[in-house]
GUKOLMI-853772 format. One record per residue: residue number from 1; residue in one letter; x, y, z of N, C-alpha, C in turn. Coordinates in nm, 4 decimals, padded with zeros to 6 digits, always signed. Example, Ala and Ser with C-alpha at 12.3 -4.5 7.8 and 13.67 -1.06 7.14 Angstrom:
 resi resn     n_xx     n_yy     n_zz    ca_xx    ca_yy    ca_zz     c_xx     c_yy     c_zz
    1    a +01.3190 -00.5690 +00.7800 +01.2300 -00.4500 +00.7800 +01.3200 -00.3300 +00.7800
    2    s +01.2850 -00.2250 +00.7080 +01.3670 -00.1060 +00.7140 +01.2900 +00.0030 +00.7870
//
This chain:
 resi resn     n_xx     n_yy     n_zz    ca_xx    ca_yy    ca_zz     c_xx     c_yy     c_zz
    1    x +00.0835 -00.1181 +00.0000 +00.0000 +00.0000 +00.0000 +00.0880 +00.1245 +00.0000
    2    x +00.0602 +00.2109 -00.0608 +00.1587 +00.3332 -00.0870 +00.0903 +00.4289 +00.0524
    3    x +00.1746 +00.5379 +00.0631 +00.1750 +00.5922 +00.2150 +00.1701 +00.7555 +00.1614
    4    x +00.0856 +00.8320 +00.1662 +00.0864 +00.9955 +00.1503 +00.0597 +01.0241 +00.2836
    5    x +00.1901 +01.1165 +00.3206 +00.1692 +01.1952 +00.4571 +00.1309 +01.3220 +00.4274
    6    x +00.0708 +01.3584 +00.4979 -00.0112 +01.4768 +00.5088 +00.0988 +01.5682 +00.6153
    7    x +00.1623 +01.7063 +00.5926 +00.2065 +01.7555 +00.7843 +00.1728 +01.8955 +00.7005
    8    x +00.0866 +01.8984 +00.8416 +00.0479 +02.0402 +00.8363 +00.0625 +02.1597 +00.9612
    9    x +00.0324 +02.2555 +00.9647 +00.0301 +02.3626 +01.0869 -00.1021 +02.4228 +01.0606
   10    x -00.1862 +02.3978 +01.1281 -00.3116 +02.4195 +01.1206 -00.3727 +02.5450 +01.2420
   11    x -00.3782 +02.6606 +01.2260 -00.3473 +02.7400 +01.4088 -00.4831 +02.8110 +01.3950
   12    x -00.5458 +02.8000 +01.1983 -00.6958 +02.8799 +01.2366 -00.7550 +02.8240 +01.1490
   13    x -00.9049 +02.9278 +01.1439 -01.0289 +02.8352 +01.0615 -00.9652 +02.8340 +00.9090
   14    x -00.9090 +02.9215 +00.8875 -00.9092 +02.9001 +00.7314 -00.7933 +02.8213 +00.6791
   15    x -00.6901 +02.7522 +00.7943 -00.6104 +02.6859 +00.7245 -00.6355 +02.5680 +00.7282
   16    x -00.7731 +02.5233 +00.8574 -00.8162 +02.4026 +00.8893 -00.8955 +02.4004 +00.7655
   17    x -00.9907 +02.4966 +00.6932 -01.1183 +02.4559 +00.6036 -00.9813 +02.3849 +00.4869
   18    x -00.8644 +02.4284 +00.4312 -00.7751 +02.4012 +00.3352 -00.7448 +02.2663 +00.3923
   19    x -00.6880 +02.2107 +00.5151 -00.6306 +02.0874 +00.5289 -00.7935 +02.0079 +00.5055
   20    x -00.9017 +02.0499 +00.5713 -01.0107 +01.9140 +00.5457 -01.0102 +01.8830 +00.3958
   21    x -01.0446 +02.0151 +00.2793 -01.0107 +01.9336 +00.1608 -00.9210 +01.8831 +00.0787
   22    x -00.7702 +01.9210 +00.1460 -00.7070 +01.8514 +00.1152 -00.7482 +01.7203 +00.1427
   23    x -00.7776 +01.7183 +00.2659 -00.7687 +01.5471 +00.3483 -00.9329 +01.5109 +00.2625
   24    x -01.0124 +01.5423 +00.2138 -01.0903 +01.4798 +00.1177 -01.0757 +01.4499 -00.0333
   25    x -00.9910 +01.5275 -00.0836 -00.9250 +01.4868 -00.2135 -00.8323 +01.3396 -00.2164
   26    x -00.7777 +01.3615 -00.0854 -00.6267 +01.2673 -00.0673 -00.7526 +01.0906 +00.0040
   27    x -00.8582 +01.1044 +00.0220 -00.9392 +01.0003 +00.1132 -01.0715 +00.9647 -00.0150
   28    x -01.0691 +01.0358 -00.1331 -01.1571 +01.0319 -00.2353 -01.1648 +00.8646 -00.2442
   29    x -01.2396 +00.7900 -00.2236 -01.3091 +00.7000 -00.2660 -01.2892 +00.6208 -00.3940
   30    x -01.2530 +00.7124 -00.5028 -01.2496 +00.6449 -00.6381 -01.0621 +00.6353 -00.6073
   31    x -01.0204 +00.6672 -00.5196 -00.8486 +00.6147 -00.5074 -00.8051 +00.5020 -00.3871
   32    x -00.7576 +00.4260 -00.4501 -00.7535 +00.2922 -00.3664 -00.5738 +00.2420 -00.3785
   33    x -00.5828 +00.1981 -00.2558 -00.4738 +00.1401 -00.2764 -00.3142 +00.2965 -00.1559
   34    x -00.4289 +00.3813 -00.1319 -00.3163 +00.4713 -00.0757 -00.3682 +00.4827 +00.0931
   35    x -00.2685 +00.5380 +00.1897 -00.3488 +00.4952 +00.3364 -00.2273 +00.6649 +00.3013
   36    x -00.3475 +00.7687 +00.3795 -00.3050 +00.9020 +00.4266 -00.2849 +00.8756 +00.5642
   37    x -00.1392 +00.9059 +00.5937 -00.1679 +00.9776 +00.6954 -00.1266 +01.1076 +00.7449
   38    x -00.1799 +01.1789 +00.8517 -00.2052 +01.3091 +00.9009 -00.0773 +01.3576 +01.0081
   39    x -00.0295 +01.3975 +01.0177 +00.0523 +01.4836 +01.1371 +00.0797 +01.6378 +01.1333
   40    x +00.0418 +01.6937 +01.2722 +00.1156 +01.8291 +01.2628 +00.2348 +01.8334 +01.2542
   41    x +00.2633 +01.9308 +01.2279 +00.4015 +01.9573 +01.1777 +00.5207 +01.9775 +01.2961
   42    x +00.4884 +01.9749 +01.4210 +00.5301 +01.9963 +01.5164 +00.5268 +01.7790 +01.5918
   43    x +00.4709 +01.7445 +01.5484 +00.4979 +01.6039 +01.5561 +00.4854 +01.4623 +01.4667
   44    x +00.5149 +01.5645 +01.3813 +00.6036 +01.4371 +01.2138 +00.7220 +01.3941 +01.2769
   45    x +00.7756 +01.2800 +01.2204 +00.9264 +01.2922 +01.2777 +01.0131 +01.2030 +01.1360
   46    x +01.1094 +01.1601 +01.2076 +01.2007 +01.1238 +01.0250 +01.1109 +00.9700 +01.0549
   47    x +01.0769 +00.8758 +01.1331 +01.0302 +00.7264 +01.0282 +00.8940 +00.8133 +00.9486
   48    x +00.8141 +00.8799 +00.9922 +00.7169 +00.9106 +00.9256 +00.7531 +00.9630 +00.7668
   49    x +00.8583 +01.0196 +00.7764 +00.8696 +01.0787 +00.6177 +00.9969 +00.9323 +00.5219
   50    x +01.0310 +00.8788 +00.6104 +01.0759 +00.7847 +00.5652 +00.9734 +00.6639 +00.4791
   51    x +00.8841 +00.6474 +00.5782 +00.7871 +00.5843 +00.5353 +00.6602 +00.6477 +00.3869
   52    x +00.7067 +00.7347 +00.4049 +00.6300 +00.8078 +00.2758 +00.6475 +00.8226 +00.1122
   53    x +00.5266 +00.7276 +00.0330 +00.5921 +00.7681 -00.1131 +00.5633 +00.9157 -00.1639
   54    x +00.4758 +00.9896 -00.0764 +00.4665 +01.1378 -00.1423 +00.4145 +01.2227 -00.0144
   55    x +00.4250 +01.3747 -00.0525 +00.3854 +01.4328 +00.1484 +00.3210 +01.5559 +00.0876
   56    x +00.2683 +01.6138 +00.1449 +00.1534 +01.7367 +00.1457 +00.2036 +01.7727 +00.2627
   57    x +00.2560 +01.9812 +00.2354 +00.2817 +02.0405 +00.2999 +00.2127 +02.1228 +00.3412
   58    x +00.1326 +02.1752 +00.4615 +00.0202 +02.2703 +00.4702 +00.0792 +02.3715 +00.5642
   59    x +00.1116 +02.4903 +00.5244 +00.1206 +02.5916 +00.6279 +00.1051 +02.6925 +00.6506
   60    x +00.1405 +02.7817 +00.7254 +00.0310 +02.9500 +00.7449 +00.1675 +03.0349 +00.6558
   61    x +00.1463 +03.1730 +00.6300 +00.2713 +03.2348 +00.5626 +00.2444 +03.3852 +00.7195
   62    x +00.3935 +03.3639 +00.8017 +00.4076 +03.4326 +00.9110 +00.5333 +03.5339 +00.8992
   63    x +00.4894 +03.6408 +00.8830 +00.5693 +03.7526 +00.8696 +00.6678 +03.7309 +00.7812
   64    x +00.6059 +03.6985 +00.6112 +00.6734 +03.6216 +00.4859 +00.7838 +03.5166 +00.5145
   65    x +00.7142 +03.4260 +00.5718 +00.7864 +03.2821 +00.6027 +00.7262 +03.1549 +00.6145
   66    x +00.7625 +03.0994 +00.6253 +00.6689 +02.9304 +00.6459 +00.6528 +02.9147 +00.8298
   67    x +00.5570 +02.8932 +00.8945 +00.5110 +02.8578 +00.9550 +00.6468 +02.8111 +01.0632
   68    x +00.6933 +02.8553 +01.1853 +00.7805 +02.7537 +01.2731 +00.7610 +02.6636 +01.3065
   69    x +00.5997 +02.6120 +01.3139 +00.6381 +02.5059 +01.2955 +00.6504 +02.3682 +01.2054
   70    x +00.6054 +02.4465 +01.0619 +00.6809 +02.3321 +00.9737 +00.8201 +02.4267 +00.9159
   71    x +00.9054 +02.4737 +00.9568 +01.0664 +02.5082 +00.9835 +01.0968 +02.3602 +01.0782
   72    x +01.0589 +02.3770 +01.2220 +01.1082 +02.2824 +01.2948 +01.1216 +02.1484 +01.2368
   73    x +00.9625 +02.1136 +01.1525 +00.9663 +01.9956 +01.1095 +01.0655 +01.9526 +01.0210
   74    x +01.1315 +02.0617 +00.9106 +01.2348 +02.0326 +00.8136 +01.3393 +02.0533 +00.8952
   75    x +01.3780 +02.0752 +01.0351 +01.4960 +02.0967 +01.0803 +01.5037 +01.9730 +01.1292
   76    x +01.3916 +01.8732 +01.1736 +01.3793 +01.7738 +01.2130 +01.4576 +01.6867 +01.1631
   77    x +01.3457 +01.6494 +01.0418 +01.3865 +01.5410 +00.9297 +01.4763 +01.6194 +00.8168
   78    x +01.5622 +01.6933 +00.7995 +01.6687 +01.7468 +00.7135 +01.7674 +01.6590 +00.6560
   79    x +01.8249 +01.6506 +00.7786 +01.9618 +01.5481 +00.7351 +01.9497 +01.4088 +00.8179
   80    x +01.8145 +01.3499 +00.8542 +01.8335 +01.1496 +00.8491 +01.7547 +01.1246 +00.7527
   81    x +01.6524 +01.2750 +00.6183 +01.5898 +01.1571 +00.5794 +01.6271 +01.2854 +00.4316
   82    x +01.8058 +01.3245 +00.4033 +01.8116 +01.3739 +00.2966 +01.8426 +01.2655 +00.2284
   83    x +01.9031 +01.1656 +00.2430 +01.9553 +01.0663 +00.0536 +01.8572 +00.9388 +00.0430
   84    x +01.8028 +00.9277 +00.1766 +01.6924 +00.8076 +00.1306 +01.5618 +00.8515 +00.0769
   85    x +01.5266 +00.9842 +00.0520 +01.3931 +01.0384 +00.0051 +01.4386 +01.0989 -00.1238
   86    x +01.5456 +01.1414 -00.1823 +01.5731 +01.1698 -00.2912 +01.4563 +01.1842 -00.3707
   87    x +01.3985 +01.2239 -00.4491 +01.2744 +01.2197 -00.5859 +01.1026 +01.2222 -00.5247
   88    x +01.1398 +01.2322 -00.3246 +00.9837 +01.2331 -00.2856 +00.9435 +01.3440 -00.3318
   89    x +00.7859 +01.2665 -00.3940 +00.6972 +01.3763 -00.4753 +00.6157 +01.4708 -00.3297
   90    x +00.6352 +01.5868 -00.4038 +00.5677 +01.6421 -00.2690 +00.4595 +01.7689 -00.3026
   91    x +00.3824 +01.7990 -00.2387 +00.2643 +01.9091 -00.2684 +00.2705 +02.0203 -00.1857
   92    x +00.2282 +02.0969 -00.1638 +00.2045 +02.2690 -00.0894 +00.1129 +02.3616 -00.0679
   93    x +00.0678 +02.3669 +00.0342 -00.0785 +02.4504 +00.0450 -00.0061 +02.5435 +00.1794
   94    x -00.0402 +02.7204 +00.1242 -00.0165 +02.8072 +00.2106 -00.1594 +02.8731 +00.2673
   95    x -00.1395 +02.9236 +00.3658 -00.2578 +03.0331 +00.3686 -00.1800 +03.1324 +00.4876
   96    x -00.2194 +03.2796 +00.3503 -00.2033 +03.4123 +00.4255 -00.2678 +03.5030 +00.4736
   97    x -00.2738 +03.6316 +00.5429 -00.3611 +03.7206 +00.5392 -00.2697 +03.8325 +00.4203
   98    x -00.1770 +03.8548 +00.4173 -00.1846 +03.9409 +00.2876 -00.0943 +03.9168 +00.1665
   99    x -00.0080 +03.7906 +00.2225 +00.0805 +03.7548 +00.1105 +00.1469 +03.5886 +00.1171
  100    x +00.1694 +03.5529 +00.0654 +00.2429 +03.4247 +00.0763 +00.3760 +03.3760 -00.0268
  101    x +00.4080 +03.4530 -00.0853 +00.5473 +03.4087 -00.1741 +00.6428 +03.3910 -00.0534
  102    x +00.6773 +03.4330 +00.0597 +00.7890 +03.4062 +00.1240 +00.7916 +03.2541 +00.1777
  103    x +00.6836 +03.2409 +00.2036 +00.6728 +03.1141 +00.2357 +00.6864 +02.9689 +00.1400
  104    x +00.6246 +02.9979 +00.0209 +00.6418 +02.9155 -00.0598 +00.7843 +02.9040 -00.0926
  105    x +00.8361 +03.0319 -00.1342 +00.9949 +03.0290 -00.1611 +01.0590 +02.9810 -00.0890
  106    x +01.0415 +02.9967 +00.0754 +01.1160 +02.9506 +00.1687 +01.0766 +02.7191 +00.1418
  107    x +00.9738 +02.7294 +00.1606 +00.9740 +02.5998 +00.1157 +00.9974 +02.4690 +00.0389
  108    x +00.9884 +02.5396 -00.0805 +01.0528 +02.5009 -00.1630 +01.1824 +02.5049 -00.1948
  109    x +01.2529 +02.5807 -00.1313 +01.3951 +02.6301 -00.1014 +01.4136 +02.5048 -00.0137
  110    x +01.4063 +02.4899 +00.0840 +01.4294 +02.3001 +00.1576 +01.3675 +02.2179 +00.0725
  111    x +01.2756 +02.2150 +00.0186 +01.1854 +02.0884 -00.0350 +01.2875 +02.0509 -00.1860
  112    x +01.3560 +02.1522 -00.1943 +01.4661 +02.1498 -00.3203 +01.6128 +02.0979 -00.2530
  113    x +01.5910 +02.1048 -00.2083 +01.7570 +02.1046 -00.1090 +01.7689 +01.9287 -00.0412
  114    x +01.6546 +01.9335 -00.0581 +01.6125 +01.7851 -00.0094 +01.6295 +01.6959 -00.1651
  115    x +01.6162 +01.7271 -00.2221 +01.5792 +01.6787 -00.3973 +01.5085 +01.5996 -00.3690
  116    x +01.3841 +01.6762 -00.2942 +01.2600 +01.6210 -00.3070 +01.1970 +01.7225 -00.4566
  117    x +01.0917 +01.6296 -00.5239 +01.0301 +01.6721 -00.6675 +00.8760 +01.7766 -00.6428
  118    x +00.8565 +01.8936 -00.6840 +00.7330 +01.9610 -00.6608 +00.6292 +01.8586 -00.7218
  119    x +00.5120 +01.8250 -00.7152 +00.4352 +01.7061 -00.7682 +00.3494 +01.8544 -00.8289
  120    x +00.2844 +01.9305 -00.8045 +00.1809 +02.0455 -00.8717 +00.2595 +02.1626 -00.7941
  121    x +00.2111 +02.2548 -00.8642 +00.2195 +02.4117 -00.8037 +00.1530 +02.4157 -00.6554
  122    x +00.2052 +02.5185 -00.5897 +00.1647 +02.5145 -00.4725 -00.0178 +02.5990 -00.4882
  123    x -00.0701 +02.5538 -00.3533 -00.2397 +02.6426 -00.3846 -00.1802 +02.7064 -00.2593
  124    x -00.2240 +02.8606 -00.2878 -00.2253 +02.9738 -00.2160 -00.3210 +03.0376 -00.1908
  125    x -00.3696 +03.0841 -00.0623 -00.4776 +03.1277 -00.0297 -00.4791 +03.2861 +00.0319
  126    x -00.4802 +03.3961 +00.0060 -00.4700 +03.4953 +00.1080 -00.6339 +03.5783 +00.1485
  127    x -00.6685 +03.5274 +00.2274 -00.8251 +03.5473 +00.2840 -00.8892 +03.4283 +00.3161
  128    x -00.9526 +03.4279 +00.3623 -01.0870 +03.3263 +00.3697 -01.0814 +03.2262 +00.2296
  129    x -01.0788 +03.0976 +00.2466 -01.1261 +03.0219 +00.1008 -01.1998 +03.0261 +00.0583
  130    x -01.2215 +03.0395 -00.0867 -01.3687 +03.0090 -00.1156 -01.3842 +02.9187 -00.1901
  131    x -01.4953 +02.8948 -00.2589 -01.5163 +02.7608 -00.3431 -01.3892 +02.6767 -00.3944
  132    x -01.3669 +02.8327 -00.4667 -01.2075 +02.7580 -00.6267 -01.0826 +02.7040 -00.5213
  133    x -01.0679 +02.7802 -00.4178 -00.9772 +02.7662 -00.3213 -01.0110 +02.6342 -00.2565
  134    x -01.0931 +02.5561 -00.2232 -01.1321 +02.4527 -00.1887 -01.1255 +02.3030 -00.2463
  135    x -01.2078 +02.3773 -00.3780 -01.1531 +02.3038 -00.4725 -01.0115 +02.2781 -00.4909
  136    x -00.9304 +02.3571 -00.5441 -00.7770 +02.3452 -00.5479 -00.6860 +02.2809 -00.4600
  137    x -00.7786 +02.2333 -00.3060 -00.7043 +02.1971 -00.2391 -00.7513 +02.0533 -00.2514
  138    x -00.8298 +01.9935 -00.2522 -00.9385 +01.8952 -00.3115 -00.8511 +01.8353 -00.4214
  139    x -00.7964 +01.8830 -00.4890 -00.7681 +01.8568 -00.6370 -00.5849 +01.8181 -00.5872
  140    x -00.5176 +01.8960 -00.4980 -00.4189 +01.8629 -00.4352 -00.3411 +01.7715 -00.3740
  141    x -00.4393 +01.7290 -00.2875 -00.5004 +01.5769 -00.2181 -00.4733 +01.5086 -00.3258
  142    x -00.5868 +01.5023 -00.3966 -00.6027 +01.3775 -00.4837 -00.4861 +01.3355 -00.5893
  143    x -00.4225 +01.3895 -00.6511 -00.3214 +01.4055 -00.7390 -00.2043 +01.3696 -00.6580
  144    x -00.2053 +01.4161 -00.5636 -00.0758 +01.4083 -00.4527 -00.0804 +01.2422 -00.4237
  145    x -00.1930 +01.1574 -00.4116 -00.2056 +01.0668 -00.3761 -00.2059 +00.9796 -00.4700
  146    x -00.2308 +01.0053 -00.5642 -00.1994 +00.9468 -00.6884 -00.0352 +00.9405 -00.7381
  147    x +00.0347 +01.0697 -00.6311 +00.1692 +01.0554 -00.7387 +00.2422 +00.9555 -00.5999
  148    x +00.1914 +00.9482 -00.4830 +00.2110 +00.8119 -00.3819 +00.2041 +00.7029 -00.4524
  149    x +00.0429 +00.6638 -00.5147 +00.0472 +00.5443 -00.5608 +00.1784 +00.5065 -00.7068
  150    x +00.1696 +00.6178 -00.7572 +00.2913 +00.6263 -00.8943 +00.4369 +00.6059 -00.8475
  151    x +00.4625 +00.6879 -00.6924 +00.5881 +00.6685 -00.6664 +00.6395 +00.4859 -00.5621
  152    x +00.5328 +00.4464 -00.5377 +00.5487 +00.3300 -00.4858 +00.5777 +00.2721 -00.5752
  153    x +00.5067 +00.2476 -00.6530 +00.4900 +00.1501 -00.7994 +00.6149 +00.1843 -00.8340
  154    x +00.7655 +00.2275 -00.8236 +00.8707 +00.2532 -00.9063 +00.9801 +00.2388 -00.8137
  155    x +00.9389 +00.1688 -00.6414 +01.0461 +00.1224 -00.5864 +01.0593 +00.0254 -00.6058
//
C-alpha cells in the first residue's frame, strides 16, 4: 500500500477549512490502494517521512515565512531523511492574510535542497477560502495521492 503523509500547521479556521479538503481529495473513494496519513508539523518525525511515497505540505505564511512550525519539522527530518527520500513527490498549500510568496519560496527552497520533486504548483490562499480555493485543495489531495500510488509503484 503506498503511504501519503499529510504535515500540516493548522493554528486557524481558514487553514483548517484548506487541510479538510485537502484530506478529502487525498481520502476520495475512487483512489484505492493509498493509506493518508495526518501529522502536525510539530509532531512528524524522520520514520514518518521515511515511510512516505509522497507528502503534502500545509502551512500558514508568518511575517513572509513558512510557519515555525513546519521550519522545525524540516529541521527535524533534514539530514536522516536527505539521501533516502531523494525524488519524494511532494505538494504545498499556504494560507495568508496578505501575502504568501515568502513562504512558498522559503519551502521550496528546503523541499529542493532535499531533492525532493514539486508534484503540482503550490495552492495559495490569502483570505478566507472560497469555493475555487477549496476546490484546489481537493484537487491537491487527490493528485498528490496518486503521485504516492505512482511513486510506490517505481520502488
Amino acid at each position: 500500500m503506498a503511504r501519503l503523509l499529510i504535515v500540516h500547521h493548522t493554528p486557524s479556521p481558514s487553514v483548517q477549512t484548506m487541510l479538510e479538503s485537502v484530506l478529502s481529495g487525498a481520502r476520495n473513494e475512487d483512489i484505492t490502494g493509498v493509506e493518508v496519513d495526518t501529522r502536525p508539523a510539530l509532531g512528524a518525525t524522520v520514520p514518518d517521512v521515511l515511510a512516505a511515497d509522497a507528502v503534502v505540505l500545509g502551512t500558514t505564511a508568518n511575517i513572509g515565512y513558512m510557519s515555525g512550525a513546519l521550519k522545525h519539522f524540516f529541521d527535524t527530518v533534514y539530514y536522516p531523511c536527505l539521501t533516502d527520500t531523494a525524488g519524494l513527490p511532494y505538494s504545498l498549500y499556504v494560507h495568508g492574510n496578505s501575502d504568501t510568496t515568502g513562504a512558498v519560496r522559503a519551502v521550496e527552497g528546503i523541499a529542493s535542497g532535499m531533492s525532493w520533486q514539486r508534484h503540482r504548483p503550490p495552492v495559495t490562499v490569502v483570505g478566507d477560502p472560497d469555493g475555487d480555493d477549496r476546490d484546489s485543495c481537493w484537487e491537491l489531495g487527490a493528485v498528490t495521492a496518486l503521485a504516492a500510488l505512482e511513486h510506490a509503484g517505481e520502488e
